[in-house]
N, C-alpha and C positions, 0 to 999 in steps of 0.2 A: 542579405538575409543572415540572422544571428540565429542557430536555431537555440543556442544554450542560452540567451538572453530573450528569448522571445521578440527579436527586434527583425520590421522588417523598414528602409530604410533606403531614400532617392537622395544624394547628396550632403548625406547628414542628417535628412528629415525624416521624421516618424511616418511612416503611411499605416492608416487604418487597416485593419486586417481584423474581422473577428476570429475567434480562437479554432473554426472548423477548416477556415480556409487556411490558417499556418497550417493546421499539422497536415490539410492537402500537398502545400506546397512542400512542407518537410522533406514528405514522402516521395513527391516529383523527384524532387532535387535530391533526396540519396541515390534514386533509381534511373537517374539522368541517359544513363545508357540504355535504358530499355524502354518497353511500355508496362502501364501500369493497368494491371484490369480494375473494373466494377467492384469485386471482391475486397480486391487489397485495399480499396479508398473505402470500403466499408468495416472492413477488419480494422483499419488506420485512425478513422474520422469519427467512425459511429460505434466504436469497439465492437464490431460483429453484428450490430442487433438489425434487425429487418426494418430498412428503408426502402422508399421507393424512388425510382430512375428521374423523377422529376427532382427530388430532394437531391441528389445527387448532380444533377445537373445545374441546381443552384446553389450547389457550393463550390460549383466548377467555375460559374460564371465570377462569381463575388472576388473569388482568387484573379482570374485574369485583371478584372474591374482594380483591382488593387495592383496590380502590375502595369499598368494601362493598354491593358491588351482585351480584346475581345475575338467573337468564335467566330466572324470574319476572316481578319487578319491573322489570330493563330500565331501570334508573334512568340510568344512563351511557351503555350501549354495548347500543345496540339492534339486535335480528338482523332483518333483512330475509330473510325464508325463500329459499332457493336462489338467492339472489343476493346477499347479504353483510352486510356489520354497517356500522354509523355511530353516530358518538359524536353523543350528544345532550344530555351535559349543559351549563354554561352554562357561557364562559366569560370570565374577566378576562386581561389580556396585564396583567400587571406587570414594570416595568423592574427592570433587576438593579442590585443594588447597588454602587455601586464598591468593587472590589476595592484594599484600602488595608490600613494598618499597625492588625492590631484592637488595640485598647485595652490589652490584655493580653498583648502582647509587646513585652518590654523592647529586644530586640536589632532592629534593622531587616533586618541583613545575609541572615534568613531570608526577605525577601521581596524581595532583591537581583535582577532580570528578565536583566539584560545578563553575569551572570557565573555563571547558573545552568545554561549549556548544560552536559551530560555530558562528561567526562572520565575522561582514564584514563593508568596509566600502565602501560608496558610492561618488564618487567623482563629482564633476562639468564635464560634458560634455564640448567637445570641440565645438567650430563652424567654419563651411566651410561656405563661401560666407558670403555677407553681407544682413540685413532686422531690418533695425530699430527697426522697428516695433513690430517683433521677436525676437530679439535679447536675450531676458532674458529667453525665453524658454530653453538654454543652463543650466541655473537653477533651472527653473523652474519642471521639467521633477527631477532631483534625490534628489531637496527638497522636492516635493511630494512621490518619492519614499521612504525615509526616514521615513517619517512623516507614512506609511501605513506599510512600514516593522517595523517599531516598535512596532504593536501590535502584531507581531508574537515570542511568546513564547520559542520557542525552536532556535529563534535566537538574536546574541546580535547586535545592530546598532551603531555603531558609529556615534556623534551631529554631526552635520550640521558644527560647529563653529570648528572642529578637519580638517575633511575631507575639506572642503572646500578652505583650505591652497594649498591643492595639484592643484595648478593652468598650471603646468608645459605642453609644446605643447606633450611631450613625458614621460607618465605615467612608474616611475622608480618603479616596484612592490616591490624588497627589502626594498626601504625606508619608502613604506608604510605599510609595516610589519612589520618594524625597531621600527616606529614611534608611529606607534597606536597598532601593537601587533594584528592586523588580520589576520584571516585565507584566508577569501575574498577580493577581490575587483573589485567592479563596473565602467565601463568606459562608455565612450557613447563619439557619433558623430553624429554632428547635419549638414546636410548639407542642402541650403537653395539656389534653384534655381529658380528665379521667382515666379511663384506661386504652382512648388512643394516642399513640405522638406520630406527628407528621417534623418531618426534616426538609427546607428548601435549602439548595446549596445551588451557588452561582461565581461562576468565574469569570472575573472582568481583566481587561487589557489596562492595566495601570499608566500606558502611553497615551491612548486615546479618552480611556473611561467607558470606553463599550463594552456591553455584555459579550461573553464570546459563547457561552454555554448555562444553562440553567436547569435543574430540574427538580422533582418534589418527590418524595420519600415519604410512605406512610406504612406501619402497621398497628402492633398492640404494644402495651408496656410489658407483658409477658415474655413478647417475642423480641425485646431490644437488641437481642446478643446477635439476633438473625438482621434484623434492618441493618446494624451499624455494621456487619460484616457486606453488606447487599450494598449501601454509599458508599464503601472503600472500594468495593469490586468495581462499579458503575461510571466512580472520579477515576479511577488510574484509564479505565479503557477510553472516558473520555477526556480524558488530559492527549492521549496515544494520539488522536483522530482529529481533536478542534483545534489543539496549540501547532501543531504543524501547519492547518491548512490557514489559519491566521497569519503565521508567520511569512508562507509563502506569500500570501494574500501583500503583508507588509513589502515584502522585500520587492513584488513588482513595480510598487510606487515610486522603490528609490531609484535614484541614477546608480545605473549601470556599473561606473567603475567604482559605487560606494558600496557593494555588495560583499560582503566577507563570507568566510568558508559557512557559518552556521548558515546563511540566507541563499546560499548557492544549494546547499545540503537540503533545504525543507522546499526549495523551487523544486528541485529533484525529484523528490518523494511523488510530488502530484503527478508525475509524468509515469513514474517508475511502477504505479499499480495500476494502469492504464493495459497492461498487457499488449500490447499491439508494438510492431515494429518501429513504427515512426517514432512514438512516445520513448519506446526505452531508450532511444537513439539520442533524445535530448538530455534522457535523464542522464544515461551514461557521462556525458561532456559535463551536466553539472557537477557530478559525482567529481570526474576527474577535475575540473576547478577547484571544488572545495580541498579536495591532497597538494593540489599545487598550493593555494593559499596557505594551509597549513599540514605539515607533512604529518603531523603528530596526530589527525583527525579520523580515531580508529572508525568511527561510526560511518563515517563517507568513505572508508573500505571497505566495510561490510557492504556499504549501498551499492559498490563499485562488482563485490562478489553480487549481488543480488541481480544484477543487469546482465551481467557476465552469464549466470545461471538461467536465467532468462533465456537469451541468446540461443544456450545450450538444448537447453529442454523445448522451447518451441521451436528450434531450427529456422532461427533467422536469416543466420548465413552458412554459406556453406563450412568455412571452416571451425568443425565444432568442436576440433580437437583442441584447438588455441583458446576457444572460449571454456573447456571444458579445466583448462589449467589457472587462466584466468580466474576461474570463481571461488578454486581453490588457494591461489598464489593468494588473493585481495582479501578470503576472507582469513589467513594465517597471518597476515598481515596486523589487520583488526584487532586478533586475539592477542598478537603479540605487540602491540601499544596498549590495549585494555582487556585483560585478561576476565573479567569482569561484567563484562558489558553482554547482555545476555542478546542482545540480536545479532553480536559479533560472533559467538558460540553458536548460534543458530544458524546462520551461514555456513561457518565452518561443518556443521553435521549435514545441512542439506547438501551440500556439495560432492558427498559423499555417495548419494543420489544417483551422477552422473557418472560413476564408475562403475555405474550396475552392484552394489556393495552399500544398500541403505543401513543394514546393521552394523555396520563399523562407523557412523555416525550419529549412532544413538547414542553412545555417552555426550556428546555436544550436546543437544538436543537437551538428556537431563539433565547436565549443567547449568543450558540454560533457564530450564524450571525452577530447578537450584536456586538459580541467583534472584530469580523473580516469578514467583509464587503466582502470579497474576498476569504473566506472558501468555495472551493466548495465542499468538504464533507457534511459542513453545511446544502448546497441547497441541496446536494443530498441525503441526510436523512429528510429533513424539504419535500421534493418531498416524497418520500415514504410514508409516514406519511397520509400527504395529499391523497392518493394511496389507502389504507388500509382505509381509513377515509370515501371513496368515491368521494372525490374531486379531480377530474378528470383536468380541468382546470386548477384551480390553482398548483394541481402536475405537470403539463406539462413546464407552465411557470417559477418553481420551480428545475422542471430537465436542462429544457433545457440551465437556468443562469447555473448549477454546469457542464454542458459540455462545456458551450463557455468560462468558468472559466478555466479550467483545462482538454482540449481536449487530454490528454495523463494518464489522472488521472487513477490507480487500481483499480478504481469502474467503469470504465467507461463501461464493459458492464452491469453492476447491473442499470447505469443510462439510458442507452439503452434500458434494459428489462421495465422498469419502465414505460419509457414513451410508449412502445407498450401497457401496462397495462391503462397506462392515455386513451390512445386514443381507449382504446378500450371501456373504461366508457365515451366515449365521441361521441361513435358510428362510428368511425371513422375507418373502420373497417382494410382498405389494409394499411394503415398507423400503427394501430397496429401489425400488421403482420410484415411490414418491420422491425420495430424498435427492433420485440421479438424475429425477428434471428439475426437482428446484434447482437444485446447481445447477444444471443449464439453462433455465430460465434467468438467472442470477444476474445483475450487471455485472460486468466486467468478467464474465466465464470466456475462456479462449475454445479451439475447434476439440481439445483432446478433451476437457470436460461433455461436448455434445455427443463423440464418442464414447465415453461411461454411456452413456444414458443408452446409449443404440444396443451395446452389451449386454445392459440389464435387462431392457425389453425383450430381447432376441432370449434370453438365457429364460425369463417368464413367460415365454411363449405370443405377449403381444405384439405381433409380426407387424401392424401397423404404426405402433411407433416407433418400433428398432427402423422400421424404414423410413419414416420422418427424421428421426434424430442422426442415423446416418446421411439420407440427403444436404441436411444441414451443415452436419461435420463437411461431407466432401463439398457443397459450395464453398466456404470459407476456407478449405484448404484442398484443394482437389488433388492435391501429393499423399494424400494421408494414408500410411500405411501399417499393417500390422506391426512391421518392424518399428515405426516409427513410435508406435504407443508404445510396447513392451521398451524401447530407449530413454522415452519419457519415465517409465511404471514400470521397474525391474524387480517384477513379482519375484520372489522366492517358493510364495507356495506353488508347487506343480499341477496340482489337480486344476488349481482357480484359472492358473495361466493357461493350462490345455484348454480348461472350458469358454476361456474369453477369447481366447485364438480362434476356436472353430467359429465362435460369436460373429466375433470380425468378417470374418473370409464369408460367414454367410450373407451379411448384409450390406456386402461388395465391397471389403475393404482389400486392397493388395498385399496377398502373402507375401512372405520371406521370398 
């Protein structure tokens, strides 16, 4: 088993495995010495969310079936009756092998680290109808786009003065791959009736020719300054979210040892919002592949602090002193290969988090808004911040920019949970409530977002769901304690933290 390669593997052969039953076995196999409860293959496999002991039992099976083991024999993964399974077969840690130039490729250039980040270019939109008047909004719209995607780090932009050649009514993607050597490319359509314009803009994979993303943009001629500001918003958050999970997408296809640091880096990512133990545990080993491959790869140290933080703040493991340096060591790291790079600054201020000291990480934080006006991680950690600080307001109006930024974002119910937290310092009381279960309703919400929500109820007086949302917290983490939140969420304001303490302890969380 490869878990940083997703390979599981008899002889050299590929064995089918679909994607529930690896990250079952991930999790066996980190936890090899012990047993593994209900919980944690649900925490692991289904990120938290409520399944039932049949579904669970057939992902139990499908794993052994892939091993060639069954709940007979019990050769591998032994059931422990109403209490859970543990992997029992034996095993070896073999080191991997360097990733290097195999034998049987003539060109090197395909395992080039430092000029394999994603690229793209963005071309002149077309126009339907006629408007004088507007008429230059056709360039206007993806030489602003250009000018804003340039400050994003982890991609490369082709000038204005390249792309803009491509004037052609029918966009030939070969040639613009031929031409400039991109991975992407940006199209648009402007059409202009009276006094509405509608915008379709669509990003194709220059490799394949697939659409990766599409969508349509309409308002009035009056209000243009507002739409074209609304597609620049809309392309950067979905540039953030599609071109990565494409790329990952790509990099599974290729062999193993052709994989370079940027394809190691965006396999990561998918694992690394997954919030659950087993996932960051892959993602981590991709992270560290991609610095081995290339030592200069500030963005795979930040990812490296981001796992690390992980680690920390949901109490993976026990030593969370070393994870608590790690996040810091990886993301100082980062900044100091790209000082620049607004998710490297963003680490570096969340990290600050973990020292109970979230405001001596707020200049990060605004730096990294600084560098990228349209980070909504940014907002949504500079929101937090503000959160814990007792600034209630200005957290709200801080969140709620990082959700109209990025309404699809992996934070998005941490930015949900938040603002139930804002509006609850704001007295605002069924407002906070709504916002504390969407976050916990959210995917990918872990157990301390279901405790918000227990908090809120309890502190609103409805004792029915403070006692559902606590039940829930403690299944999925049945250690969960007051101390353990306030380590995660090192309020500064006194009064909120007195008030969410008593919160806790009433709705059976274990005091200090």
């Amino acid at each position: 088993m490869d878990a940083t390669r997703g390979l599981l593997q008899v002889a050299g052969q590929d064995i089918a495995i679909e994607p529930r039953g690896f990250a079952l076995l991930v999790l066996l196999v980190t936890h090899h010495d012990r047993m593994v409860t209900k919980d944690e293959i649900v925490e692991a496999v289904w990120d938290g969310r409520i399944v039932s002991d049949a579904a669970i039992a057939t992902v139990i099976k499908t794993t052994r079936k892939a091993l060639g083991d069954t709940g007979v024999t019990q050769k591998y993964i032994r059931t422990v009756r109403g209490r859970g399974v543990r992997f029992v077969g034996t095993l070896a840690p073999v080191i991997p092998a360097e990733v290097g130039r195999p034998a049987t490729v003539a060109e090197p250039s395909s395992l080039v680290t430092s000029k394999s980040r994603p690229s793209i270019a963005i071309l002149p939109f077309r126009m339907v109808g006629y408007s004088q008047t507007f008429s230059a909004i056709s360039d206007a719209i993806p030489a602003e786009l250009i000018s804003c995607l340039s400050r994003l780090r982890w991609l490369t932009v082709v000038s204005r003065g390249s792309t803009f050649r491509f004037r052609d009514s029918e966009t030939d993607l070969e040639a613009v791959h031929s031409a400039l050597g991109t991975k992407y490319c940006l199209t648009g359509l402007v059409e202009i009736f009276g006094a509405v314009i509608a915008v379709s803009v669509e990003l194709s994979d220059t490799r394949s020719k697939a659409v990766v993303w599409s969508e349509r943009f309409s308002g009035t001629v009056s209000d243009v300054n507002e739409t074209r500001n609304d597609i620049v918003t809309h392309v950067i958050s979905a540039l953030e979210l599609h071109v990565p999970l494409n790329e990952a997408k790509r990099a599974r296809l290729r062999p193993p040892e052709n994989l370079d640091a940027w394809s190691m880096y965006h396999l990561g990512l998918q694992h690394m919002y997954r919030f659950n133990k087993a996932d960051n545990l892959v993602a981590a080993s991709h992270f560290e592949r991609a610095t081995h491959l290339d030592p200069d790869f500030a963005r795979a140290y930040a990812a490296q602090s981001f796992t690390s933080f992980q680690n920390a703040f949901l109490k993976y493991n026990a030593n969370a002193v070393a994870e608590i340096d790690n996040a810091r060591r990886f993301a100082e790291k980062a900044v100091e290969l790209d000082p620049i790079d607004p998710f490297a600054n963003f680490t570096l201020g969340r990290a600050h988090w973990l020292k109970s000291d979230p405001e001596a990480g707020m200049p990060w934080i605004d730096r990294a808004i600084e560098l990228s006006p349209n980070f909504a991680q940014g907002f949504y950690a500079h929101g937090w911040g503000d959160v814990m600080a007792g600034r209630g307001a200005e957290a709200l109006e801080q969140l709620q920019k990082a959700i109209a930024l990025s309404p699809l974002d992996p934070f998005l119910y941490a930015m949900q949970s938040a603002c139930g937290l804002a509006c609850l310092q704001l007295e605002d009381y069924d407002n906070a409530v709504l916002w504390a279960e969407k976050g916990a309703r959210a995917p990918g919400s872990h157990f301390l977002i279901g405790a918000i929500a227990a908090v809120i109820c309890k502190i609103n007086g409805d004792e029915e769901k403070a006692a559902h949302w606590a039940m829930t917290t403690k299944t999925r983490r049945p250690d969960a304690s007051v101390a353990m939140f306030f380590d995660a969420f090192p309020f500064q304001d006194q009064h909120m933290r007195s008030q969410m303490t008593s919160a806790l302890v009433s709705v059976g969380f274990q005091a200090d």
